[in-house]
N, C-alpha and C positions, 0 to 999 in steps of 0.2 A: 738325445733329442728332448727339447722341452716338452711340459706335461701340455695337451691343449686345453683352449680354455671350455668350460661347460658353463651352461645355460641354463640353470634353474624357471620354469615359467607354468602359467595356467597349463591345462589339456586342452584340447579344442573339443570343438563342437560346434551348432550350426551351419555347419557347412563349413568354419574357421579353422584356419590352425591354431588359435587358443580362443575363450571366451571370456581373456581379461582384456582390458583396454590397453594398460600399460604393456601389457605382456605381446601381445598383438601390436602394438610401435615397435618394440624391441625386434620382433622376430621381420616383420616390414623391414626394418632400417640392416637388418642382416644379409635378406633376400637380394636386397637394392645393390649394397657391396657385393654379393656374388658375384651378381652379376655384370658389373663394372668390372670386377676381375677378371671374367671370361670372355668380356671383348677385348679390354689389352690383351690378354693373352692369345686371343686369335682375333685380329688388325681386319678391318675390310681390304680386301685389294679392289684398285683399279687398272685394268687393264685400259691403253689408249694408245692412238698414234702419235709415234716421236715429234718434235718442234722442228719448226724450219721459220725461214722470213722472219725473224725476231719473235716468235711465237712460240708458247709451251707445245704448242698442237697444231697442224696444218689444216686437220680434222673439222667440219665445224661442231658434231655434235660432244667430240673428244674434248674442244674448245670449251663447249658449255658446260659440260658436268666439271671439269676442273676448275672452272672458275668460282661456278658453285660449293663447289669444296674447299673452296681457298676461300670464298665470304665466308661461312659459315667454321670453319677451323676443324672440319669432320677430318679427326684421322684416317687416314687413307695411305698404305702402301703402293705405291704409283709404280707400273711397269707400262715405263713408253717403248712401248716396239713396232716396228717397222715388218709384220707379219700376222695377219690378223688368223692365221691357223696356230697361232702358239696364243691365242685366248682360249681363255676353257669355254664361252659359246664360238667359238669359230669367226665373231665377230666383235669388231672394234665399235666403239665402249662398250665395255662389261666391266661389272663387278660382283667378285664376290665377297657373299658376305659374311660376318660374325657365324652362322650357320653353316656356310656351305653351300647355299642358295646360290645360282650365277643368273642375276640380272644385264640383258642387253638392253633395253628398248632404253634411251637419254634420260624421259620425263619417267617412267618406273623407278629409276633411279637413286634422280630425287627426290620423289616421292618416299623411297627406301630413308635416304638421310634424312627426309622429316620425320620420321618414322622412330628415327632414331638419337631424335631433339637436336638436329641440326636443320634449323627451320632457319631461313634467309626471311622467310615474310611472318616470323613471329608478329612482330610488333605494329604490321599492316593495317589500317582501320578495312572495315567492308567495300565502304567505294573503292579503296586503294586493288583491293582486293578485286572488286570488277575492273579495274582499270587497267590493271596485270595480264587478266583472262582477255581484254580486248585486244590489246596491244601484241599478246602472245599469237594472236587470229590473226594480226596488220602484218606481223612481220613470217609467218607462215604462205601468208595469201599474196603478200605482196613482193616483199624480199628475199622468200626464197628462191622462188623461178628463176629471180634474173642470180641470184649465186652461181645456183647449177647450172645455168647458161653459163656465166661468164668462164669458170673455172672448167666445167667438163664438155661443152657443145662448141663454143669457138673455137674454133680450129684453130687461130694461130696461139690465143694461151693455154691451149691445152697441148700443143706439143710442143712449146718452150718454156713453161711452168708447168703444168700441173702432173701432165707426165712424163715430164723429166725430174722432178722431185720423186716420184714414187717408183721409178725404173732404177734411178740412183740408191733412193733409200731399200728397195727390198732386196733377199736374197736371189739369189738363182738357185730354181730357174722361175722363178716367182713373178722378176721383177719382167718377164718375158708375156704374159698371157692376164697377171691381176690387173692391171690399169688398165687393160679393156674390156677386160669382164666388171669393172667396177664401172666405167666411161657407158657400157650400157645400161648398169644398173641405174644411173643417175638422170637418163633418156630415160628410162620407164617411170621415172621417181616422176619425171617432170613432166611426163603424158599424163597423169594422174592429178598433177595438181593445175594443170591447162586445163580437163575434162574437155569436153565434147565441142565448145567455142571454140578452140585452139584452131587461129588461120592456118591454114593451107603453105601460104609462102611464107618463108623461112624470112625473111626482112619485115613482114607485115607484124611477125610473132616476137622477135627482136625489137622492132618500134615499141611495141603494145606493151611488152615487160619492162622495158627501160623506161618507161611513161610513167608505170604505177610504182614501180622501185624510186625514182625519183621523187614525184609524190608521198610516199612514205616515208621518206629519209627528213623532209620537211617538215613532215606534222613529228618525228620525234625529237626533232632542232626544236619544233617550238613547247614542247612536251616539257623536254629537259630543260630551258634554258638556262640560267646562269647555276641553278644546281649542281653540285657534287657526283649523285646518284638521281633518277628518275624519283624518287619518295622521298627524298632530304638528303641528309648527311648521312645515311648509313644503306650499303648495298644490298639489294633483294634481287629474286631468282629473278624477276625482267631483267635488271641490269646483266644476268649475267651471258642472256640469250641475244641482249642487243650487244653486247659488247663481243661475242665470240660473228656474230653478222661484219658488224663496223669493221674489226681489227683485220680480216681475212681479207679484206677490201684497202683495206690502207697497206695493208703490210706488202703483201704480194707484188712484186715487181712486174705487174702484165704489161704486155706488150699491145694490145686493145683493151684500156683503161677506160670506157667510157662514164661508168657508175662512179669508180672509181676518185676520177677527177673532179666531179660534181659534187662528191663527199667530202673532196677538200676543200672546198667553197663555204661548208659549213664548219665553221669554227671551234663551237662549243662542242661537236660530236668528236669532232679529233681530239680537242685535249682532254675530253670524257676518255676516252682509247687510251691517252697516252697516260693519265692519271692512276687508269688501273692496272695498267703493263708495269708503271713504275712501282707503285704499291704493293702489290700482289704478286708483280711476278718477275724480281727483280736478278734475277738469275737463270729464270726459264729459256728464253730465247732460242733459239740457235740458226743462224745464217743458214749455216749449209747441213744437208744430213749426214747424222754420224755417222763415221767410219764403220765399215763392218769388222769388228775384230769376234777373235775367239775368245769362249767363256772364260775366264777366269780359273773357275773349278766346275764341280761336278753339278752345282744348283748357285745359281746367281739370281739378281733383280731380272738382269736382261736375261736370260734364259730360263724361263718357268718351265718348258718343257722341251729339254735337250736332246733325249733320245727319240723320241715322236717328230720332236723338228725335223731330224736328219733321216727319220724313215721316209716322211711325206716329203723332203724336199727329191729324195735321190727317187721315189717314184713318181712326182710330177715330171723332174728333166727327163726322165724315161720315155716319158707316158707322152712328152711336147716333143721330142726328138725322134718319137716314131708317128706319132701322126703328122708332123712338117715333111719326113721323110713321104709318107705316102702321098701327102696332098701334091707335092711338089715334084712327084714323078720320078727320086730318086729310088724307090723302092717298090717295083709294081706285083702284083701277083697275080701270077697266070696259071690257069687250070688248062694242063692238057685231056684230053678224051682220052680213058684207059684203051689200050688194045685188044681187041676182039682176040678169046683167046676160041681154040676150037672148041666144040660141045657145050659151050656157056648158054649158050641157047637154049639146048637141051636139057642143062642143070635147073634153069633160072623156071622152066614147063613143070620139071620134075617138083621142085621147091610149092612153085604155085598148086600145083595137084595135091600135095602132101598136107598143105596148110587148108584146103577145100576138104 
């Protein structure tokens, strides 16, 4: 083994690791290589949901952190799984990171790869920079509602897209009970960002989303117009929040396209979509959702956690085949009355007198 090398330098002091100037760059410029070593050496992972519809992600917040990672070129060990209990927070997107840290929340995220000089809006002026923060409000306040409508509340594309993609893609007995504990989570999501306005009749709330989603979809036709990216020629975090919106809208084969169809009306936002699909994510795609096969070996990309998989899946099919049993009246339980044995009466006086 080679000898290593040594470092001659000042002592420190002042609170410094040395008290020379030079000697203090030298030990700076060492520190810095460390620690570039020890991120290659341990990768952030991101967890996210698999592709479908020509899409890395079907996901939309899975949609935006990968996009964002793929502007910015933040290494990233990507696990697309179709299982959001084989992330390490239980939920899809997470990542963890260089530490060990496991962030879920989309914007934490990013926040983390700015964090970690994979900044999309380095080169931002200040306006741009409020312009980003308004627009990130437009399409929260205005385009999301009608998302989660169109994909999770419509009844007819939710149960010929949205959960038939996620019945398909997950395991069993998974693919049985998550798409409607997720379909109500998305109800709640959207009770929330209605607030207390929110009509009554279901076509009055329909109308009124489709109105301001429409409206929105115009001011960032005219935002963008013959531009590349919403700031110039080069992508920042808005592009990548409007492009994971737009693309889920275009891509999706719904069967009640209303938003949808209006979206292609505008020109510049499609080939904005399709410029970046081609760019960026020229091999992500996938039509249909992967096949389920078995792992490989004992630790794979797709299997981060093989034996925890297999324990929680064979105790949810348990755990969903005895409660369908009982709802359903194949399985009833009846208490009979024990039988009066002689003297019990007698015991039961005696017991009571003894405890007195």
């Amino acid at each position: 083994m080679a000898a290593p090398m040594e470092l001659f330098c000042w002592a420190g002091g002042w609170g410094l690791p040395s008290v020379d100037l030079d000697s203090l760059a030298v030990l700076a410029a060492l520190g810095e290589t460390k620690e570039r070593a020890r991120k290659m050496a341990a990768p952030m992972e991101l967890f996210c949901w698999a592709g479908g519809w020509g899409l890395p992600s079907v996901d939309l917040d899975s949609l935006a952190v990968l996009t964002y990672a793929r502007f910015t070129g933040a290494p990233l060990k990507v696990h697309k799984i179709n299982n959001p209990w084989r992330s390490p927070s239980g939920t899809l997107p997470a990542l963890r990171t260089s530490h060990g840290e496991v962030i879920s929340v989309p914007h934490k995220i990013i926040t983390h790869l700015r964090k970690e000089k994979y900044n999309a809006d380095y080169d931002l002026s200040a306006r741009q920079g409020a312009d980003t923060l308004a627009f990130m409000s437009l399409l929260e306040e205005k385009l999301l509602p009608v998302l989660i409508h169109t994909f999770w509340i419509d009844t007819k594309n939710y149960v010929e897209v949205t959960r038939k993609w996620y019945a398909e893609a997950m395991p069993f007995p998974l693919n049985f009970f998550l798409p409607g504990r997720m379909q109500r989570q998305h109800m709640e999501r959207l009770q929330l960002l209605c607030g207390e306005h929110r009509p009554e009749n279901e076509e009055e709330l329909e109308k009124e989303l489709y109105q301001e989603a429409r409206e929105c979809l115009i001011l960032l036709s005219q935002r963008l117009g013959s531009q590349k990216f919403f700031f110039g020629d080069a992508p920042a975090s808005l592009d990548a929040f409007v492009f994971s919106y737009l693309a889920l809208l275009l891509q999706a084969k719904l069967p009640s396209g209303k938003l949808p169809a209006h979206l292609r009306g505008l020109h510049n936002l499609c080939t904005y979509c399709t410029h970046i699909l081609s760019i960026y994510f020229p091999w992500d795609g996938a039509e249909v959702p992967p096949a389920r096969q078995a792992p490989a070996g004992p630790e794979t990309e797709e299997e981060p956690y093989p034996r925890r998989n297999q324990i929680l899946s064979v105790l949810a099919g348990l755990a969903a085949m005895v409660g369908y049993a009982l709802l359903s009246g194949i399985i009833s339980i009846q208490r009979a009355a024990p039988s009066r044995v002689p003297g019990t009466r007698a015991l039961g006086l005696a017991e009571d007198d003894e405890e007195q």
